[in-house]
N, C-alpha and C positions, 0 to 999 in steps of 0.2 A: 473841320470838326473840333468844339472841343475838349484841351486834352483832358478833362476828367472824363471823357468818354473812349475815350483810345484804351483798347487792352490786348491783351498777348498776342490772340489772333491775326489783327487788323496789322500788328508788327510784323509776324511772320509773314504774310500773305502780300504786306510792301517787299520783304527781304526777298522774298521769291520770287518778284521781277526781275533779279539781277543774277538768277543760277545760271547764267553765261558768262556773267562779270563777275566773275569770285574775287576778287579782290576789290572793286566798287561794294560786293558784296558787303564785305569785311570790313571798307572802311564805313559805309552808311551806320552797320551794326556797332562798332564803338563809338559814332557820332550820338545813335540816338542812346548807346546804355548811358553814356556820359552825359547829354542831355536830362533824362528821367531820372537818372540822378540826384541830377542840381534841381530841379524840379522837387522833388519829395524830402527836399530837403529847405528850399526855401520857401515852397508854396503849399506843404505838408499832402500834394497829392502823391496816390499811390502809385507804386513803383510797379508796370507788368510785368521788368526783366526780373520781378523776384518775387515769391509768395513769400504768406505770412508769418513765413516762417527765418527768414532772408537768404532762404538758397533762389539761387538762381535756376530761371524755370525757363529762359531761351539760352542757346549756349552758342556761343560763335561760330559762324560758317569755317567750316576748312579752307584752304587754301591751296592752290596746286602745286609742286615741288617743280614745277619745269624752273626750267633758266631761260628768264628773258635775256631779249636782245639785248647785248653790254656794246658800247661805244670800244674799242683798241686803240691804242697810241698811232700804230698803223694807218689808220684809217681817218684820223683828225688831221694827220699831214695830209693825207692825200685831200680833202674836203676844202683845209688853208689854202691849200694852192691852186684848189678847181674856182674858190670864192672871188667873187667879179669885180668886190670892191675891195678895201681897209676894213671900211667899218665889219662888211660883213667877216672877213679872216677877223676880226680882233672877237666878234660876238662867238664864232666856233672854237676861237682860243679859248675865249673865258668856260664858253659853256665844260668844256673839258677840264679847265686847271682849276674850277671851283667847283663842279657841280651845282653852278646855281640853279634855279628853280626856275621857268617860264616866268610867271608871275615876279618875281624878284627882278629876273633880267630887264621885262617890259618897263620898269620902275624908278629904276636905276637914273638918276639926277645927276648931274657933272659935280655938283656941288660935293655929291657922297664919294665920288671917286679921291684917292692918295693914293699917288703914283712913286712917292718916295716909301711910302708903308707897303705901298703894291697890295692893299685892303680895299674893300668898298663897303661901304656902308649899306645893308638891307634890311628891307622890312619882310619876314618872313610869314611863317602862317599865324595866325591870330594874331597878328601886330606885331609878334615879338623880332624887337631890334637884333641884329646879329651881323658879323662880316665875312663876306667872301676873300678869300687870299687867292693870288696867283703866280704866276714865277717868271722870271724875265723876259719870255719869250712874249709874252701878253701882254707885259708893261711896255714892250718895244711895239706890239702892234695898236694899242691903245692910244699912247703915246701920235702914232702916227695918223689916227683917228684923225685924233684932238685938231691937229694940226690942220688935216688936209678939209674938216668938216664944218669944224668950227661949232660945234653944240652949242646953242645957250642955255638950256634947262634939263631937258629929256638927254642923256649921251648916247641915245640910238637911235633916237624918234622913231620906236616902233610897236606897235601894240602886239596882243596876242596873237592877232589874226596874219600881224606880216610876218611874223616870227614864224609860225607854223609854214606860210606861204613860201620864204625864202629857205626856208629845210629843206621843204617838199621840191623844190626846182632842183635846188644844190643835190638833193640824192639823187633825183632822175637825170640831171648831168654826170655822175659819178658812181651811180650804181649802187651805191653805199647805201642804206638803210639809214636813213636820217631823220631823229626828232629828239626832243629835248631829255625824254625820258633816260634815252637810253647813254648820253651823256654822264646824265648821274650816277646812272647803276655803273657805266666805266670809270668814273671821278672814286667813289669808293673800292671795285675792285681792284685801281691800281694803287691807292695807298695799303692795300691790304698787301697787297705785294712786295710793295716797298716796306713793308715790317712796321705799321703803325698800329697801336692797337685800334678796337673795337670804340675806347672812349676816346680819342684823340681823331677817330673818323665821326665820331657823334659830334661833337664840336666844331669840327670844320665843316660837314654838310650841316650843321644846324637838324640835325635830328634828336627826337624827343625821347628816343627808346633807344637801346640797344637791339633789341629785335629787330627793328627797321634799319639798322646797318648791316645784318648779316640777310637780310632781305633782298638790298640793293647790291650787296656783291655776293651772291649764290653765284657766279662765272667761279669765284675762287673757290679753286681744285685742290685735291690731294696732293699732284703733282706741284701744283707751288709752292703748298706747303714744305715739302720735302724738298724741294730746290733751296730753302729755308732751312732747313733739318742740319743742327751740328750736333755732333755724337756726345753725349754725356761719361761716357767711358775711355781715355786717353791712353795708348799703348804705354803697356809700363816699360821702362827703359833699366 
């Protein structure tokens, strides 16, 4: 269709395919406001997500407060040590000590790897350049990749589809709930823990918002916080 024919209806009536996906939901819906957009501003068509007035006349889906499934520290040892190979312990290290993204990981070139910066170089969503960090334990397993595999281009030769593949075996040998997602949401909840702020976990997952960090660690509790909690008031002596 085209889009000077699209209006408000024809949007909502797509958005309301995915009232099971509330969150595919929610991302379709800031894809196309930010689309229509850029749209009516470089191709001077009209904008449905607003009348002529410029309020906004669709309003974004809610989202549900549950807590998805979070990765634990607990549970990445035990996955290292059920994994069959190197390579695959070094890919469930990393997915843990950086939260990288599926897509980033699958992409990942031997050339972007620096094992003395313990950084890698990726290409994140919309191109935009960024690095994964990681901590010794993954430089050691990486490390031993290198060595036993011998990469020449790809450092995991693995596309979307094995990645997914090798999760899905590795949880049903281990019982553990395993996929990339839920990696990340533990990559963020455990530096939340660790006392980093909000903009220093935006930076290392390479997220665009600060909403989307407190998104990915909803696991962090009250009770962590408080485990965090020093008194402002010091007994006077």
């Amino acid at each position: 269709m085209p889009i000077e024919n699209v209006d408000r209806a024809q949007i909502v009536n797509f958005l309301a395919m995915y009232d099971v996906k509330p969150w595919r939901k929610h991302s379709f819906y800031r894809a196309l406001r930010s689309f229509w957009k850029w749209v009516s501003i470089n191709h001077e068509q009209p904008n449905p997500f607003i009348d002529r007035f410029g309020n906004l006349v669709i309003e974004a889906p809610k989202t549900p407060n549950d807590v998805l499934y979070t990765m634990k520290p607990e549970s990445v040892k035990s996955l290292i040590a059920a994994a069959a190979t190197t390579r695959d312990k070094a890919i469930i290290s990393l997915l843990a000590d950086s939260g990288v993204r599926r897509g980033e990981l699958t992409s990942i070139q031997v050339a972007d790897l620096d094992v003395e910066l313990r950084r890698i170089k990726v290409q994140g969503k919309g191109g935009k350049e960024g690095y994964l960090v990681f901590g010794a334990a993954t430089e050691e397993l990486l490390t031993r990749h290198l060595r036993e595999s011998r990469p020449y281009e790809s450092l995991f030769n693995l596309n979307f589809h094995g990645l997914k593949s090798m999760l899905r075996r590795l949880g049903e040998r281990t019982g553990i709930k395993c996929n990339a997602h839920s990696f990340r949401r533990g990559f963020a909840t455990e530096l939340r823990r660790k006392g980093l702020s909000e903009l220093d976990i935006s930076e290392l997952g390479r997220w665009s918002s600060l909403v989307m960090v407190k998104r990915y660690s909803r696991a962090y509790t009250f009770d962590d916080a408080a485990e965090r909690y020093e008194p402002i008031v010091e007994l006077c002596r």
